[in-house]
C-alpha positions in Angstrom: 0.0 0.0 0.0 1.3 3.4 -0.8 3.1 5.6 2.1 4.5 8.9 2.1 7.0 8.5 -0.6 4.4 7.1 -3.3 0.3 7.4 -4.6 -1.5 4.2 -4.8 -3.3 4.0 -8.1 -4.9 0.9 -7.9 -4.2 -3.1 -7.9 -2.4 -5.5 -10.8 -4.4 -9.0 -11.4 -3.1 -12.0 -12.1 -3.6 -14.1 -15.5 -6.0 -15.6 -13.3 -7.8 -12.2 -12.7 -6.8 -12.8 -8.9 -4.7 -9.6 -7.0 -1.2 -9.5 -7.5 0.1 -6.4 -6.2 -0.4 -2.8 -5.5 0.4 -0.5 -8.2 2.0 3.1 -6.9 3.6 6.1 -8.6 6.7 7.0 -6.9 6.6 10.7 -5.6 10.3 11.6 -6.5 9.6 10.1 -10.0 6.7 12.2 -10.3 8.1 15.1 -12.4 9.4 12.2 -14.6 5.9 13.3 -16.6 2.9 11.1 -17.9 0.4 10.3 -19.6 -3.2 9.2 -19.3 -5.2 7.8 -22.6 -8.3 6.1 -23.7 -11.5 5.8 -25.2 -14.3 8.5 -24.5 -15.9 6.6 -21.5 -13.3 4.4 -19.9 -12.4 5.8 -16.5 -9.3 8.8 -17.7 -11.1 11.0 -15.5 -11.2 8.7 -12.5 -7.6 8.2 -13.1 -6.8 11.3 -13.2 -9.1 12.5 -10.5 -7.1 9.6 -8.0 -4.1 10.7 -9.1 -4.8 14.6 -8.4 -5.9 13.6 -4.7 -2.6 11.6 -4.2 -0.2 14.4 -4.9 -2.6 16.9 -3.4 -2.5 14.8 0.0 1.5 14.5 -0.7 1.5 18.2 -0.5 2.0 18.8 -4.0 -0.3 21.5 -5.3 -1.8 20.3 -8.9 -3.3 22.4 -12.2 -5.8 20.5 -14.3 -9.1 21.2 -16.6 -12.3 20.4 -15.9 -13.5 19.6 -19.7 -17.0 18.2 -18.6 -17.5 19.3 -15.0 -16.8 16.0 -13.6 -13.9 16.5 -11.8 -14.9 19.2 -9.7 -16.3 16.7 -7.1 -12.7 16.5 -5.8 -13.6 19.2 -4.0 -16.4 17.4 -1.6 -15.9 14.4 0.5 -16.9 11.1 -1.6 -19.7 8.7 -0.6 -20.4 4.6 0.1 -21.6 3.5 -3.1 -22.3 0.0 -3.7 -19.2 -0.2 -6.7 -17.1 2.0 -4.9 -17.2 0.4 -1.8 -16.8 -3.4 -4.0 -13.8 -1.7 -6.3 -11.9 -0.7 -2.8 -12.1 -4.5 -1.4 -11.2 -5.6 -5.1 -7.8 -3.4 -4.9 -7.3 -4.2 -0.9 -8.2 0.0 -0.1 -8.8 -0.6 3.5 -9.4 1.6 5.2 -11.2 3.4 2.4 -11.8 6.9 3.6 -13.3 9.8 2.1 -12.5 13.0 2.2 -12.5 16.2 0.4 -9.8 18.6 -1.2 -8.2 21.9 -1.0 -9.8 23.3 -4.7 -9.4 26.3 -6.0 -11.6 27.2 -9.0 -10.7 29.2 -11.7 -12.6 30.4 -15.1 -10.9 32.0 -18.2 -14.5 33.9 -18.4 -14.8 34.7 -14.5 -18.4 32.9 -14.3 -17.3 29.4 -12.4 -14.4 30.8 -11.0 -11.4 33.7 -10.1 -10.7 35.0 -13.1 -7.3 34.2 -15.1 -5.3 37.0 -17.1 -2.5 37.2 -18.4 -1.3 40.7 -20.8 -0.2 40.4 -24.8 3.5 40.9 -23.5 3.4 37.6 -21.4 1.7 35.9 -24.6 4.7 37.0 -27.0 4.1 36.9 -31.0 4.6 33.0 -31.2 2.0 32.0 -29.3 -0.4 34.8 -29.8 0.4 34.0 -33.9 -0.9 30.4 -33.3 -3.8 31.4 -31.1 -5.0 33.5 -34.2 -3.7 31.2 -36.9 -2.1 33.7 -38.8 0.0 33.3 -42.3 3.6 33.7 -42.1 3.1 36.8 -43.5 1.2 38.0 -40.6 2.9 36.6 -38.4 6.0 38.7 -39.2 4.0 41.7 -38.9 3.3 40.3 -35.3 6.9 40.2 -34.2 7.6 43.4 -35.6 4.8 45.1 -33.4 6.4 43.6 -30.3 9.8 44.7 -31.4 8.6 47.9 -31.9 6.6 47.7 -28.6 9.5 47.3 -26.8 11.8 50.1 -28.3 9.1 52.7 -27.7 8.3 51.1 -24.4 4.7 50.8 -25.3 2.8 48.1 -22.7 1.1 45.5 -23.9 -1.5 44.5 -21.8 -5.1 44.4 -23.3 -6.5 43.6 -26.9 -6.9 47.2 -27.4 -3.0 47.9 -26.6 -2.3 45.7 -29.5 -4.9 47.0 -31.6 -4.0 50.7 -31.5 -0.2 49.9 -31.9 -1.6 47.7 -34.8 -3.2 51.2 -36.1 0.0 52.8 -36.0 2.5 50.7 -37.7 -0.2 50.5 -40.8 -0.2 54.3 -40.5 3.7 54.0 -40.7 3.8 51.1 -42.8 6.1 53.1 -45.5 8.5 53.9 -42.8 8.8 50.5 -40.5 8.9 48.6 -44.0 12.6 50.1 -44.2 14.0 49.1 -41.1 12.1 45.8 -40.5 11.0 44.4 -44.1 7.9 44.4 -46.1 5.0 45.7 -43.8 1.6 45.4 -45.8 -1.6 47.4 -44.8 -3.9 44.2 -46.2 -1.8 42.2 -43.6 -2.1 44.6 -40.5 -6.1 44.5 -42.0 -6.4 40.9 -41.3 -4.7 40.9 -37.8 -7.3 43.4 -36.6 -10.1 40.9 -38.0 -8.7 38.3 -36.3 -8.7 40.0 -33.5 -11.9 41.2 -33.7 -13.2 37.9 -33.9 -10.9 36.9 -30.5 -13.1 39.7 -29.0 -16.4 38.6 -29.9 -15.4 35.3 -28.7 -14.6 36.4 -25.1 -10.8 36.2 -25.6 -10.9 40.1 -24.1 -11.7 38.9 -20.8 -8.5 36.8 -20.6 -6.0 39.7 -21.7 -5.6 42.2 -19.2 -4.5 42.8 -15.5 -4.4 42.1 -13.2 -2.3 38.7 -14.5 -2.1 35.3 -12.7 0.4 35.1 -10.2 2.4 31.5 -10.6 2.8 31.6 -6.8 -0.9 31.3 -6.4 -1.2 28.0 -8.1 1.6 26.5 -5.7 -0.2 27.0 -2.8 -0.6 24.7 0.2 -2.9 24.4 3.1 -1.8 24.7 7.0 -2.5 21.0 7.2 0.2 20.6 4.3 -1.6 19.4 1.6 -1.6 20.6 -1.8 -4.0 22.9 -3.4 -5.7 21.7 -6.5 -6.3 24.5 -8.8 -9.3 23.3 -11.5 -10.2 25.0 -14.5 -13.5 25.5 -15.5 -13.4 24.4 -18.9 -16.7 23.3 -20.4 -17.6 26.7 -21.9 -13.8 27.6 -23.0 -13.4 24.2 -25.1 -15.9 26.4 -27.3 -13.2 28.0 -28.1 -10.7 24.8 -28.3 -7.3 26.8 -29.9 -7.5 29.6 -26.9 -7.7 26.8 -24.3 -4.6 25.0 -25.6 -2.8 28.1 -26.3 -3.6 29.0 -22.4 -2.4 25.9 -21.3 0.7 26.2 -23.2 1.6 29.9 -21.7 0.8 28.6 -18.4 3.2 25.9 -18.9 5.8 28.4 -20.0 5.6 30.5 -17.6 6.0 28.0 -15.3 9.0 27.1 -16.8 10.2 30.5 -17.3 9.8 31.9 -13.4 10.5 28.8 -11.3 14.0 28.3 -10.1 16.1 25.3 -10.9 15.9 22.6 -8.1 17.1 19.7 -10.0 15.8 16.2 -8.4 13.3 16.7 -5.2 11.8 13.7 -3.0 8.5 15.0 -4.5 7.4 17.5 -7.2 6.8 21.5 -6.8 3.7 21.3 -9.0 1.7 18.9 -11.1 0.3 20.1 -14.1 -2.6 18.2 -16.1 -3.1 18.7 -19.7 -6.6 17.4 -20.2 -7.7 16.9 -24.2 -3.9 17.2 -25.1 -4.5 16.7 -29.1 -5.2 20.2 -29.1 -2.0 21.2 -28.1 -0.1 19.6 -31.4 -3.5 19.6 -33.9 -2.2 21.9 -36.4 0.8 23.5 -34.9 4.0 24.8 -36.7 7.0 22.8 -36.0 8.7 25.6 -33.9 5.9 25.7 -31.6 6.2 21.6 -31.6 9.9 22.3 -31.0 8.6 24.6 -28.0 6.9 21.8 -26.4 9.1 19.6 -26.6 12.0 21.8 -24.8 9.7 23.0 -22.4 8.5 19.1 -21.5 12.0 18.2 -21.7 13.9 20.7 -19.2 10.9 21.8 -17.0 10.9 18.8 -14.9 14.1 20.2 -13.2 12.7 23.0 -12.1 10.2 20.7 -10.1 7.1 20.6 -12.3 5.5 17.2 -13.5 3.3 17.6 -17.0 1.0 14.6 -17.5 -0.8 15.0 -20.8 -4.6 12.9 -20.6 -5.8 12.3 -24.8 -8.1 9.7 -26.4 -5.2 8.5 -28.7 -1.5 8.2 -28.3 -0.5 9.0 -31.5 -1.7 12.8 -30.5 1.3 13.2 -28.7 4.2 13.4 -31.0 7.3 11.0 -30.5 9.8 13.2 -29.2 7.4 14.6 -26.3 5.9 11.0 -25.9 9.7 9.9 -25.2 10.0 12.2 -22.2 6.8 10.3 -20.8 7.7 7.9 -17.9 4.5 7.0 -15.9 1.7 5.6 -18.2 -1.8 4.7 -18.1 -3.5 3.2 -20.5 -7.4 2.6 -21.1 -9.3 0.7 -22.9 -8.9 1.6 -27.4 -11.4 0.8 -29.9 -9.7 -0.6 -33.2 -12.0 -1.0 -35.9 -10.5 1.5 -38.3 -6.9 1.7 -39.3 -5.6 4.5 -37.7 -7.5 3.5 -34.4 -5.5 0.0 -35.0 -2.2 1.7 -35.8 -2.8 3.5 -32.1 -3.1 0.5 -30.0 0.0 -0.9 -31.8 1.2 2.2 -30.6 0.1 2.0 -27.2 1.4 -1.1 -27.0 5.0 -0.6 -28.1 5.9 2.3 -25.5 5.2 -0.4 -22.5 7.9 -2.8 -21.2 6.1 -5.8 -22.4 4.9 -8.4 -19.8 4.8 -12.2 -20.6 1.9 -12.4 -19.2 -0.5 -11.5 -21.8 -0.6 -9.5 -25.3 -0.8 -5.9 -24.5 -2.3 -4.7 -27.9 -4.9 -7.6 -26.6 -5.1 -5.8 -23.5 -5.7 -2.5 -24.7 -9.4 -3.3 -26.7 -10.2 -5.8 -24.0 -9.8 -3.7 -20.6 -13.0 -2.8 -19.2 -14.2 0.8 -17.8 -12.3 1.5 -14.9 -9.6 -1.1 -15.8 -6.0 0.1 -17.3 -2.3 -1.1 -18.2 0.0 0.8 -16.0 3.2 1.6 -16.0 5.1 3.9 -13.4 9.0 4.6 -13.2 10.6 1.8 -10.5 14.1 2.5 -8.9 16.5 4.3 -11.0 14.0 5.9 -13.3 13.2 2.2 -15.2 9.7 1.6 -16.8 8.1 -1.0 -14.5 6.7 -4.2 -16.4 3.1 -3.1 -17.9 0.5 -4.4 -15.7 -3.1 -5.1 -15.8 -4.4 -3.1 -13.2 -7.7 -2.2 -11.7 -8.2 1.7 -11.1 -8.9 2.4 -7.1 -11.7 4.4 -6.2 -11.1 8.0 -5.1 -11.5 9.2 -1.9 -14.0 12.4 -2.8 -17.2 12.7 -4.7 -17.7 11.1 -8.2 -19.1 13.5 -10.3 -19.7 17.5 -10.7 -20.5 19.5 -7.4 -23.4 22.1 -7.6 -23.5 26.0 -8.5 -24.5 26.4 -4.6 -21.2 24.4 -3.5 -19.1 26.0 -6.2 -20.4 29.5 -5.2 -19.4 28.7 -1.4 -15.7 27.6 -2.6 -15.0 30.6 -4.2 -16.2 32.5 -1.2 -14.1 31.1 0.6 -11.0 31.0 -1.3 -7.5 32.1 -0.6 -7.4 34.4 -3.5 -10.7 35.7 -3.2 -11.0 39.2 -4.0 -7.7 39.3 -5.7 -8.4 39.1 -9.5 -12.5 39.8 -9.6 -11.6 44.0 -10.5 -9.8 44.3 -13.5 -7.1 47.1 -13.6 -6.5 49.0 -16.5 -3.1 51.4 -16.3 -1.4 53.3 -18.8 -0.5 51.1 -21.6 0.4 51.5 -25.3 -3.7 52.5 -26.1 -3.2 55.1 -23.9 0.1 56.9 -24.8 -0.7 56.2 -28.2 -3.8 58.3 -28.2 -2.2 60.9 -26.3 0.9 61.1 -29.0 -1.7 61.2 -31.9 -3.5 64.0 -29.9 -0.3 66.1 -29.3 0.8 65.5 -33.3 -2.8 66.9 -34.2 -2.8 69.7 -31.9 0.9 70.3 -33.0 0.0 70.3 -36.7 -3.0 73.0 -36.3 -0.9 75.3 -34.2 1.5 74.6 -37.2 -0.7 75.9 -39.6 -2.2 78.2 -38.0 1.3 80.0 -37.9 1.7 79.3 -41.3 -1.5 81.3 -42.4 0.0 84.5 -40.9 -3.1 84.6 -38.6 -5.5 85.9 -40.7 -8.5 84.2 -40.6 -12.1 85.7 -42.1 -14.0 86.8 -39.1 -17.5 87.4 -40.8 -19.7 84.9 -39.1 -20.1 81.3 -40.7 -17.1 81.2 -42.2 -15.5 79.0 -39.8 -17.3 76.6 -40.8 -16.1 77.0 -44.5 -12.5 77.6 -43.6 -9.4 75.3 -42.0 -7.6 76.6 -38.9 -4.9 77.9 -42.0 -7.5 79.7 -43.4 -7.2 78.2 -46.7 -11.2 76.8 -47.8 -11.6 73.6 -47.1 -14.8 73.2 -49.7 -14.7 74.0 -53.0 -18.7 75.0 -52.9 -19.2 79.0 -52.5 -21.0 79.8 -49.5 -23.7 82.5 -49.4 -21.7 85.3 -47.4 -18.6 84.7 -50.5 -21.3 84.9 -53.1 -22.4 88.4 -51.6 -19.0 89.9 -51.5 -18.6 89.1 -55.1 -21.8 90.3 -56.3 -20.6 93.7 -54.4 -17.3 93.9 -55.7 -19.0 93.3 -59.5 -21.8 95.6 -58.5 -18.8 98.6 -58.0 -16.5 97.4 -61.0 -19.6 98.0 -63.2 -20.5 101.3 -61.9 -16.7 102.9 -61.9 -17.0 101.1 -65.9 -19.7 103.1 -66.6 -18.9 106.3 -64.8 -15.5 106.2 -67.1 -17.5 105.5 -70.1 -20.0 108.3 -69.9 -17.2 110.2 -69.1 -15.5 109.4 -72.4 -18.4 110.1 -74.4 -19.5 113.3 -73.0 -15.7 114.7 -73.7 -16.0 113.3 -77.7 -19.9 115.4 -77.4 -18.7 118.6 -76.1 -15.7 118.6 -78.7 -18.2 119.0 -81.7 
């Protein structure tokens, strides 16, 4: 049974379908990484769910998503159910104990929980490029705005930060096209699109301050255990490329701002990446390459990643490599590629004599899974057949009553609900274009001499250089000119007569 040093997952069987032994994931092996898969329906939520309680109780804080609600039960203390209670004397759980969990719930959108931010300058161009799928055109344009963003130390905190320094660089397009390369108007056109359409779809009220502090995911309670941070995700898998790209900026944050600590007796922080496909489903190979690195060197700063798919040929080779602890539910192989995945599946475990593990894998019933955790020295353990324990709080979602109480009562309550919005690039942008137009006026005002017609209405007709600014003749014009022909043909005729009466009194 597990102790301090280890979670117990569940118990292996026997050819004979008798118990063999417990099965337990090693705590100092547990930012060796992981991963959970299997069919829609066949216990990856109970799985993770266990495994989220044992680190939390190990005093490991934990991250994951809550794609259908389910797994916010962790946070109240479970109940005797016939088939839980039977499952715990099947895996030798005694005492079985329930109890609930230190949960704090967070929401992208604010409605089931704290709100998360994080600015455009914490995003960078990469990962704000793939959040809005842009063309490699368009993406260039991107990393030119935040180059420029940071030479004329213009924040970049909020959609409309990047939208009015998007303004400005088309206005300057002939200009930043010299010293950067080709910057198109059509192209800064279809970032603003794009990023109208981000708006529309609530992506607003994830960019701003103030931003998620990393420290407030790591916290523990006075008891010692670990808080487990769950985000609401059900409404932000509407929006499926924001909630990977999220996941992924979380992650490298993580990696960016925690210290190296090299190998501990137990992680800092274990991170769940729930519906992982949508981390590599269309990606450019440099954000792949990201991953990878990130997955690869984060684990010595303390930080386990477990990624929890359907399929494991999601998860491309090189991060699947840098997966130690596995489990495995049941696969459904009727069509080629679903066939190719078991064979998959099956190749990535130490193989046991035992039985056929591409067998296994269509055979295992819900709840039931091959596992395979890291042993002494970091080796793969010999893939067993193993029955999934029960967990220890509530299966299934907790109510908007319950959920409303948690967040009452939360540590960070109060801390993120206002949003603060300080002088950023919208703001000293709009002042600059102010001062340039008040600038210009003065400018020509000057330039006029300061002369300006003073008969009334015809500053409406006339710039602030008091050149027209219509080409139409007003009515006041109109009158002037009849006067001035009105004289020019009286003097004409005065001159005339004059003439004439000279050439009479001659004869």
């Amino acid at each position: 049974m597990a102790d301090d040093t280890s979670i117990f997952i569940g118990a292996s069987r026997k050819p004979d379908d008798s118990y063999q032994r417990a099965e337990e994931l090693l705590l100092r092996y547990g930012n060796r990484h992981g991963l959970i898969t299997g069919a829609t329906g066949t216990g990856k939520t109970v799985s993770l769910q266990v495994l989220a309680e044992g680190f939390s109780n190990a005093g490991v804080p934990v991250f994951c998503a809550d794609i259908k609600g389910d797994l916010s039960g962790i946070a109240m203390m479970g109940e005797a159910k016939d088939f839980l209670v039977k499952r715990a004397g099947e895996v030798k759980l005694d005492p079985y104990q329930f109890q609930e969990f230190p949960v704090i719930f967070w929401d992208l959108f604010g409605e089931q929980g704290h709100p998360i931010r994080a600015t455009i300058s914490e995003m960078g161009p990469l990962l704000m490029s793939r959040l809005m799928n842009l063309t490699e055109a368009q993406e260039g344009v991107m990393n030119i705005a935040f180059r420029i963003a940071d030479e004329e130390g213009l924040l970049l905190l909020d959609l409309k930060d990047l939208q009015s320094l998007l303004a400005n660089i088309a206005e300057r397009a002939d200009e930043l096209s010299a010293r950067y390369g080709n910057v198109t108007k059509p192209s800064v056109g279809a970032i603003q699109r794009t990023l109208l359409v981000l708006e529309s779809q609530g992506a607003a009220n994830f960019f701003g301050e103030p931003a998620l502090r990393i420290a407030d995911l790591m916290r523990t309670t006075r008891d010692g255990r670990g808080a487990v941070s769950v985000l609401a995700a059900d409404k932000l898998m509407m929006n499926p490329r924001l909630y990977a790209t999220f996941l992924l900026w979380l992650m490298s944050e993580l990696f960016e701002e925690l210290p190296e600590v090299g190998d501990l007796e137990r992680p800092k922080l274990v991170f769940f990446f729930d519906e992982a496909h949508l981390l590599f489903e269309d990606a450019p190979k440099v954000l792949v390459d990201r991953v990878e690195q990130v997955v690869r060197l984060i684990r010595s700063k303390g930080v386990g990643v477990y990624f929890v798919t359907q399929n494991p040929l999601d998860i491309p080779e090189k991060v699947l490599a840098q997966l130690g602890n596995r489990i495995q539910h049941a696969l459904r192989a009727y069509t080629p590629r679903e066939q190719q995945a078991v064979r998959t599946a099956a190749e990535t475990f130490r193989p046991n004599p035992d039985f056929d593990c591409a067998t296994a894998i269509t055979q295992l019933a819900t709840g039931e899974a091959l596992v395979s955790m890291l042993e002494d020295k970091g080796v793969p353990a010999m893939v067993q057949r193993t029955l999934i324990r029960p967990p220890s709080s509530r299966l299934g979602p907790i109510t908007p009553d319950e959920r409303r109480k948690i967040i009452a009562e939360s540590p960070v309550a109060g801390q993120y609900d206002q949003v603060v919005d300080r002088e950023s690039a919208f703001e000293i942008l709009q002042k600059k274009t102010k001062e340039a137009q008040d600038a210009e006026a003065q400018a020509q005002q000057q330039n006029s001499g300061g002369s300006r017609w003073t008969i009334p209405g015809f500053d409406d007709v006339l710039g602030t250089s008091g050149r027209r600014s219509s080409n139409r003749q007003t009515v006041a014009e109109a009158a002037i000119k009849s006067v001035v022909r009105s004289v020019g043909s009286s003097v004409g005729r005065a001159i005339v007569r004059g003439i004439l009466g000279s050439l009479a009194r001659g004869r």
